[in-house]
VMD Tcl script that draws the C-alpha trace (Angstrom):
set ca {
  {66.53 -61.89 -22.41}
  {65.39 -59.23 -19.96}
  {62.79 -60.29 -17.17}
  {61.49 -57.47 -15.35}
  {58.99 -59.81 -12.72}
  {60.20 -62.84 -11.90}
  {58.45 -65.76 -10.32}
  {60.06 -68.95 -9.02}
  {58.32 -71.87 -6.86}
  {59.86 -75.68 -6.13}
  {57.43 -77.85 -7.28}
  {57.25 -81.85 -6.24}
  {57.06 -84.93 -8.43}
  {56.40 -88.70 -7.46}
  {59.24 -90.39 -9.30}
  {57.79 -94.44 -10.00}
  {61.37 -96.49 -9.49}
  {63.02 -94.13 -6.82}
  {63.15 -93.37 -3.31}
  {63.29 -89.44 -3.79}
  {60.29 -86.98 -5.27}
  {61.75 -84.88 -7.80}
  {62.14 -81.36 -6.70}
  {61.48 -79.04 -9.79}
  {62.94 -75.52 -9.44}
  {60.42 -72.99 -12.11}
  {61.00 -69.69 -12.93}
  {58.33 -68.05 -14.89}
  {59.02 -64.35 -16.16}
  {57.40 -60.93 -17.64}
  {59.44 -59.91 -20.42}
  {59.18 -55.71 -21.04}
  {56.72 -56.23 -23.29}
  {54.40 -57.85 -21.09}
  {54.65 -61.18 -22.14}
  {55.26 -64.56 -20.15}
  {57.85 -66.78 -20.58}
  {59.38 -69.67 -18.86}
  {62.68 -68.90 -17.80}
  {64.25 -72.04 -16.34}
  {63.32 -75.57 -15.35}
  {65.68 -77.49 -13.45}
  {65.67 -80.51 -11.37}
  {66.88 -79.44 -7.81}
  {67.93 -80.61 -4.04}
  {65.25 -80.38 -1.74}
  {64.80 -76.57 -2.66}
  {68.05 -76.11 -1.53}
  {69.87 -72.34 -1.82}
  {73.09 -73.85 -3.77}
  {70.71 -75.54 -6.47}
  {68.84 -72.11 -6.75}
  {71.95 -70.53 -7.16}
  {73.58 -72.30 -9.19}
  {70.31 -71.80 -11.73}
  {70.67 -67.92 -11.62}
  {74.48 -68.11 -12.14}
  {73.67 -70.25 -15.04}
  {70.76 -67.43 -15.93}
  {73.34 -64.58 -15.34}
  {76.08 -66.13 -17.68}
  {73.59 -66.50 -20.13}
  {73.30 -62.90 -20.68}
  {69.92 -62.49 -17.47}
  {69.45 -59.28 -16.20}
  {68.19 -58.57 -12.33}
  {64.57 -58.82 -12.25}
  {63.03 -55.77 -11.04}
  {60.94 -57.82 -8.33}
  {61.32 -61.42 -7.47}
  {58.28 -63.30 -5.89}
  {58.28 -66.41 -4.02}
  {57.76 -68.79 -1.39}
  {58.81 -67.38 2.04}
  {60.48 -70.69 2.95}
  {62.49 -70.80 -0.42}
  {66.11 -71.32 -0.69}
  {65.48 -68.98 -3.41}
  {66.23 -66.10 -1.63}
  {69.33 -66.65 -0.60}
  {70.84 -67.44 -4.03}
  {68.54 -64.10 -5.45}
  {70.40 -62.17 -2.97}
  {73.85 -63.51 -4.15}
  {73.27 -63.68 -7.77}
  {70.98 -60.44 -8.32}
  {71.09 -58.65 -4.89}
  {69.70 -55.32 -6.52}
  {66.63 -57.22 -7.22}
  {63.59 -56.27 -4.80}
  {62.04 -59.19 -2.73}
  {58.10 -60.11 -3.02}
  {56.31 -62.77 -1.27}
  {53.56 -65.06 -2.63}
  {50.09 -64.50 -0.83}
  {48.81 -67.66 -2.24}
  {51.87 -69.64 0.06}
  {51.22 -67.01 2.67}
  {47.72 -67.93 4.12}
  {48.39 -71.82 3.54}
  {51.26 -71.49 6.02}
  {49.17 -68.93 8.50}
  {46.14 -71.35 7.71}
  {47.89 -73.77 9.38}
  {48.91 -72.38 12.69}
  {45.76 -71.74 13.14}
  {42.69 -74.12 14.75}
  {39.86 -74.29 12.10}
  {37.52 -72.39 14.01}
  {39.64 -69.48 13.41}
  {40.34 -69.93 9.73}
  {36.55 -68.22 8.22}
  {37.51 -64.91 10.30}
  {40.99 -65.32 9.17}
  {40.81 -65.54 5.80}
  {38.64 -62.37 5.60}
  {41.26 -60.08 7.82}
  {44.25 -61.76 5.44}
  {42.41 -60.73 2.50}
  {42.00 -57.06 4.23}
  {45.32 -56.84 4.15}
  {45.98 -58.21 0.19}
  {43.04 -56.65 -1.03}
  {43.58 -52.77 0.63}
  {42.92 -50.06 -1.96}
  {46.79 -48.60 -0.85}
  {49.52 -49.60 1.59}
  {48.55 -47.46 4.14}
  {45.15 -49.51 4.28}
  {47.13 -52.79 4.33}
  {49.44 -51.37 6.98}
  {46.62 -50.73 9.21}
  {44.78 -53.93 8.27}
  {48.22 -55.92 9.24}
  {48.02 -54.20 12.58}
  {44.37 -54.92 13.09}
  {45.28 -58.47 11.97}
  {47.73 -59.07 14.93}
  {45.42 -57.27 17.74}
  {42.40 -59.80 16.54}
  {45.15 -62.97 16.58}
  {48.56 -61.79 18.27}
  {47.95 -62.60 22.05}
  {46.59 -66.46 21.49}
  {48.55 -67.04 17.91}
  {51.56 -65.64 17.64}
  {53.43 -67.57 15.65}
  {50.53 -67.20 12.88}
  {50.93 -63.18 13.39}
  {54.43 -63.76 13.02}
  {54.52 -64.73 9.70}
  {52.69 -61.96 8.69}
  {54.59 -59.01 10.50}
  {58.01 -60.95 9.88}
  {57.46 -60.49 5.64}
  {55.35 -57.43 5.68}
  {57.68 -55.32 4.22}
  {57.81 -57.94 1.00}
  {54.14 -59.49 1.52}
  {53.45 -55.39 0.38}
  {56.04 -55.24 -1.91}
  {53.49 -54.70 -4.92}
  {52.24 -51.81 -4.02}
  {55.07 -50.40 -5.08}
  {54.09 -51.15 -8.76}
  {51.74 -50.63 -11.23}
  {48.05 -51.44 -9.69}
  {47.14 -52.97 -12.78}
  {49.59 -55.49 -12.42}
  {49.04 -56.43 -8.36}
  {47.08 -58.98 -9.22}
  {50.19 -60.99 -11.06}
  {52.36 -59.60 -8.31}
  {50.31 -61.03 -5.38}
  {51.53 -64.70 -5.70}
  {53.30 -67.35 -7.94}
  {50.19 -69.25 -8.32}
  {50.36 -69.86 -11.74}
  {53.02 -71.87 -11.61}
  {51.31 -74.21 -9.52}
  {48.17 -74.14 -12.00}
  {50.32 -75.04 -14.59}
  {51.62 -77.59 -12.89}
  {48.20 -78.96 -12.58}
  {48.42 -80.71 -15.91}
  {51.63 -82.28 -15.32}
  {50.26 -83.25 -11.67}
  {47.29 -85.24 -14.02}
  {49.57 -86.30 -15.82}
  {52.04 -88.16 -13.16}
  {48.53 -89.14 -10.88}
  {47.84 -91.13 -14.41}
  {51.30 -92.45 -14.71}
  {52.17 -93.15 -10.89}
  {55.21 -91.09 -11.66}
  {57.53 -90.67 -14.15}
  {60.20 -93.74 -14.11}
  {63.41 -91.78 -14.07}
  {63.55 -87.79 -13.21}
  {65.24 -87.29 -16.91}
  {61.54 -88.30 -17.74}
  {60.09 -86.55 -15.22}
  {61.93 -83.31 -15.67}
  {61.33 -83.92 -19.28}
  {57.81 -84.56 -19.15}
  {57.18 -81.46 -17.07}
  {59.00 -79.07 -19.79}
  {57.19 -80.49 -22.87}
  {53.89 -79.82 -20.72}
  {54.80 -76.16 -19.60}
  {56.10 -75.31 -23.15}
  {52.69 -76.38 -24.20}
  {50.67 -74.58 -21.93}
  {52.85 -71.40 -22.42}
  {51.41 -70.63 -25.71}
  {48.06 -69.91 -24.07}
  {49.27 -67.45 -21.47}
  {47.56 -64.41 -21.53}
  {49.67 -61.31 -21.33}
  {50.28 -59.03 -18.06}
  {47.66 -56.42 -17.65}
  {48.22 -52.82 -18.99}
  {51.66 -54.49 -20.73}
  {53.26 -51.00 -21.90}
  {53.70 -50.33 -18.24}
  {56.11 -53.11 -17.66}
  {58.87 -51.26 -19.50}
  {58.03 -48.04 -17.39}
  {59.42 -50.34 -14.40}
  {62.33 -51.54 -15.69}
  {63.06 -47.80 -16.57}
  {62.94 -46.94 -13.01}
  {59.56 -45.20 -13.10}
  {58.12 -44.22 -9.61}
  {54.93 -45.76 -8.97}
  {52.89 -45.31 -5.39}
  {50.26 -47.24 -4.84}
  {49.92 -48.32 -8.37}
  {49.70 -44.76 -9.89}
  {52.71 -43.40 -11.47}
  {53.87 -40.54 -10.27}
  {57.42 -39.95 -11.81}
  {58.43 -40.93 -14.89}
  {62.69 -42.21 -15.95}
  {64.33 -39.15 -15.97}
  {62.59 -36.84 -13.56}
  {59.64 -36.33 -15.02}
  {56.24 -35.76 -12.27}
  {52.95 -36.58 -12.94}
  {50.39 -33.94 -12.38}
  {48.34 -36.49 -10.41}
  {51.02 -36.45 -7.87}
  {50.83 -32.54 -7.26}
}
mol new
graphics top color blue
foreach p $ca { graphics top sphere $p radius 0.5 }
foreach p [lrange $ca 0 end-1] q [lrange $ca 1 end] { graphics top cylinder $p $q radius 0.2 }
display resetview
């Protein structure tokens, strides 16, 4: 099967009769037709880069293509193993994991202003807006937080990665959070149980309940534009301005 977005989060489950959470490793992708899909669903190490790894080797030998654009979790061992297994594949970070982790080097007195200059930067109209919103970002916070500038300026490059796409699909490019709302239900579902007993159950349990919810996934926006990408279409700042092949778009003139 060919995934042109990709999406892949480690997600953590309670397990009743052991020691250990189990560490869930979900990738979640857009098929050219626009369509979700679950890719893989695998019980991992702590996140660790060989358990990623050894998931996209098992995705490559089973016929996988690169994805176009990976998104993720900045702290992820994901991205090693991405850049082993599919190094052409472009790098995107999740905003949603992004102001949680700048959030929190932060006081709370800070975080009302905060959110609104983060969202400046996520919600500019092109890149050059969220370029100059990043900078603004680290004059307002830079000289008494750096390390919360940091982790802006040190993924930029990937935190604007979707610009690079079609605008009517930024807003599923901007973060993996719906793999953590689907993992809401099987959250309820272990809160209920006080964890599954074993994680065979648990990694069971969790697949059964995303293979549910999957059949009520909407489709990407503007769908026949997800094949354009995996064609190698030029897009900047979500408007298409070359086409596979050579072909310009008058807008771009």
């Amino acid at each position: 099967m060919d995934y042109v977005y990709l999406r892949a989060d480690g997600i953590h489950v309670n397990i009743r009769l052991e020691e250990h959470k189990l560490c869930l490793l979900v990738m979640i992708g857009v098929r050219a037709d626009g369509r979700k899909e679950l890719i893989a669903l695998a019980d991992g190490y702590r996140e660790s880069a060989e358990s990623w790894a050894d998931l996209l080797r098992d995705c490559a030998r089973r016929g996988m293509r690169a994805p176009v654009l990976a998104i993720g979790d900045g702290a992820l061992g994901f991205w090693g193993a991405l850049r082993e297994v599919f190094p052409q594949a472009t790098e995107g970070r999740c905003w949603f994991h992004k102001i949680a982790n700048v959030l929190a080097a932060l006081p709370k007195s800070a975080h009302p202003g905060a959110k609104k200059a983060l969202a400046e930067i996520w919600g500019a109209e092109d890149k050059d807006h969220a370029l100059a919103a990043v900078k603004a970002f680290g004059a307002a916070y830079g000289a008494k937080f750096p390390k919360a500038v940091a982790k802006i300026t040190g993924d930029r490059d990937q935190l604007l990665a979707f610009y690079d796409y079609p605008a009517e699909h930024w807003v599923h490019l901007r973060t993996t959070n719906p793999i953590e709302s689907t993992f809401a239900t099987v959250r309820h579902r272990t809160k209920v149980t006080k964890g599954p007993g074993s994680r065979a159950a648990g990694l069971a349990m969790a697949f059964k309940l995303i293979e549910s919810a999957q059949d009520h996934w909407r489709m990407v926006n503007a769908p026949h534009l997800v094949a354009l990408v995996r064609a190698g279409a030029t897009f900047i700042n979500g408007k298409l301005v070359e086409r596979p092949g050579g072909e310009a778009q008058s807008e771009a003139a």
